[in-house]
N, C-alpha and C positions, 0 to 999 in steps of 0.2 A: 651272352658273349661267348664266344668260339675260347677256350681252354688253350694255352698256348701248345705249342709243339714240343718235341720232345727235348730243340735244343734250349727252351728258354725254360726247360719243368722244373722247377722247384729253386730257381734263382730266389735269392734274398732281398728284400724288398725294405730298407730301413725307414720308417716314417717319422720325420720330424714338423707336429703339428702341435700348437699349443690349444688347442678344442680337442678337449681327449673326448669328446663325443661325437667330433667329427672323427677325429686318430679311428675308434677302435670300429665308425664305419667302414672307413678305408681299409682299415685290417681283415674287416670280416670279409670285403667284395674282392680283397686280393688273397685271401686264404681260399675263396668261395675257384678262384680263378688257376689255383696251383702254383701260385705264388708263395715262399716262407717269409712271411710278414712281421714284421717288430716294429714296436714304438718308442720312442724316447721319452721317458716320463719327466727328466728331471734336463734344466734347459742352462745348465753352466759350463763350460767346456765343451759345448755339442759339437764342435769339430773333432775332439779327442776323441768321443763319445764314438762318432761317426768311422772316425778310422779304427778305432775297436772292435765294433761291430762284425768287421771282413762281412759286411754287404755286399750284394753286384748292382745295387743303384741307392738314391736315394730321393724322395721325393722330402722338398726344403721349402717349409711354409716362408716367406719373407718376414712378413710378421710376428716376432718372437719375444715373450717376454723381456728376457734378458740379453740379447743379442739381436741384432738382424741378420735374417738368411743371406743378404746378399755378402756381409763379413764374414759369417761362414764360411761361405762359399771361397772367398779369397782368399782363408788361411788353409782352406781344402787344398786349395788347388797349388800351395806352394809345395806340398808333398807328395800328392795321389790325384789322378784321372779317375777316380770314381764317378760311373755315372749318376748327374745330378739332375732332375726334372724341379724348376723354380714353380712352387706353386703360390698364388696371393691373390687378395683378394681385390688387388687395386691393380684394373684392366688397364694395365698404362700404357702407351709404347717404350718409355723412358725405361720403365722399371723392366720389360723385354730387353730391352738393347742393355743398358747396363748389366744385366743377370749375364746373359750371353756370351757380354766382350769378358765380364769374369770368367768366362767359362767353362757356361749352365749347358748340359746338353740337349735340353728343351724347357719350355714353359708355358702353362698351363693357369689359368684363371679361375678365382669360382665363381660364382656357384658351376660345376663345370659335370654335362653327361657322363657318368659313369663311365659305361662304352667307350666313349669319347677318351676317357684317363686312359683307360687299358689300352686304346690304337695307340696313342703317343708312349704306353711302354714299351709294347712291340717293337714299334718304329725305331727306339731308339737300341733297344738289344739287337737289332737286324745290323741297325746302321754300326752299328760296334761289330757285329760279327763280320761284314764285307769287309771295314778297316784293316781289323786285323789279319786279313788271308791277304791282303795288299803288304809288303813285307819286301824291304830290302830296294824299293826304290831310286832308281839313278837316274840323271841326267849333269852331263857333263863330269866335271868335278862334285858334284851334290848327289849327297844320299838322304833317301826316306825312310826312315825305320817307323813303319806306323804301330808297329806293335811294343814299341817305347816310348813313343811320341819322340824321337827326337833327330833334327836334322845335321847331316854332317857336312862343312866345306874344307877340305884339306884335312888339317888338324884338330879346326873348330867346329864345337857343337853347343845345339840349343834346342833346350827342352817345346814342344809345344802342345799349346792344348789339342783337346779332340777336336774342336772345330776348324782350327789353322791346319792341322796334322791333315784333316779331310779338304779341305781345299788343295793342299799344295798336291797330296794325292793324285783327286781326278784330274788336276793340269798336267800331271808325270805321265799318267795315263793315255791322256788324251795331247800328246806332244804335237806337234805343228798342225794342231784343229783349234778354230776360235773355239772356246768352252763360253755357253750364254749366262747371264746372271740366272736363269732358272733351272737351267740343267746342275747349277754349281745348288743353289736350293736345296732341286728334289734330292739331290745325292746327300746330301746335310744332314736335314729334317724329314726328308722322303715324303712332304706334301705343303706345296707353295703355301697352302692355309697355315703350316703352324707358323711362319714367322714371318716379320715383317720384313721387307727389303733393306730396311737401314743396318740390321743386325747383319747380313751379308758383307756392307760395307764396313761396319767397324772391324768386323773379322779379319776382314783384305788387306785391311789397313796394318793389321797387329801382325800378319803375316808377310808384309810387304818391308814392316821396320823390322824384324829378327833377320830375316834376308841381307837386309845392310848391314844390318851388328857384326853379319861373317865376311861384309862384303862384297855382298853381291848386290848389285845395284841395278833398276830397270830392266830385271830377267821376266818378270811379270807387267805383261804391255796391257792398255787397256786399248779396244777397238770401239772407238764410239759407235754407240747404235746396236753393236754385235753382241760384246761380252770379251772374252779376256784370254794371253794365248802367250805359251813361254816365249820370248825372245829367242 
């Protein structure tokens, strides 16, 4: 496997796996990679754990002695957009789609290619570094700060995850052009294989009800057949 470049060299890599035999493979194929790799040994507060850490990702078995990753995940995400990669071993679409609308910044199966781990990190530090140079977003009265996750109408603001924060994006971007259900994908996941189309949809949905919360209602039209285009 190709060593990352030099913007992704020596990012932190936290591993929350309870198979410390798997854990300290993982460790050894992402140290081997120029990745600084840690494990979690002990599985009681692994959210605290996680936010201690000052990781720049985290890859979160579902399967946890003492918790499940996907509650993790949820009390992650009421403080910090750390990137999270859901790994498990139950290849479900449910338990994809549920990781996601928590949102997971990808997820991954096992028994799962090596290789195959290391694309979906890349993918996902690439997909975070575009985000962020996206910055200060306007249309009409609305702003996008992608580099806080959060959207402003008027007065009012609301936090959103990475994956709302990147949709609403490429639509800013992409202003009076239908944007398709898989160009809104690749720019997500950066390859239609990692996720399933319903997970797009729960996303839309979670970005289409904070929009109302401030008020804004029907600014995201859907074109049947097409894909999707601000009002």
């Amino acid at each position: 496997m190709k060593p990352p470049n030099e913007e992704y060299e020596m990012k932190r890599i936290l591993i929350v796996e309870d198979d410390m035999a798997l854990a300290q493979e993982l460790q050894y194929l992402l140290i081997s990679n120029q990745y600084d790799a840690q494990c979690v040994e002990e599985f009681t507060d692994v959210a605290g754990q996680i936010l201690a850490s000052q990781a720049d990702m985290v890859l979160l078995d579902i399967n946890l002695p003492e918790v499940d990753g996907q509650s993790v995940l949820r009390e992650l995400r009421k403080t910090s957009d750390i990137p999270v990669i859901m790994v498990t071993s139950k290849n479900t679409e449910m338990d994809e789609v549920i990781s996601m609308s928590f949102g997971a910044d990808d997820f991954i199966a096992k028994p799962y290619n090596p290789s195959i781990l290391l694309l979906h990190i890349e993918a996902v530090f690439k997909r975070l570094g575009k985000m962020d140079a996206d910055k200060g977003l306007t249309y009409k009265n609305m702003t996008l700060d992608t580099s806080r996750g959060v959207l402003t109408v008027g007065d009012n603001s609301v936090e959103l995850t990475k994956n709302e924060a990147g949709i609403l994006s490429y639509l800013l971007k992409h202003q009076n052009t239908i944007v398709t259900r898989d160009e809104l994908i690749s720019y997500l996941w950066d390859s239609e294989a990692f996720v399933d189309d319903n997970t797009l949809t729960v996303n839309m949905n979670r970005v289409r009800k904070k929009l109302a919360d401030l008020g804004v209602e029907d600014i995201i039209r859907t074109k049947r057949g097409q894909g999707y285009i601000l009002a």
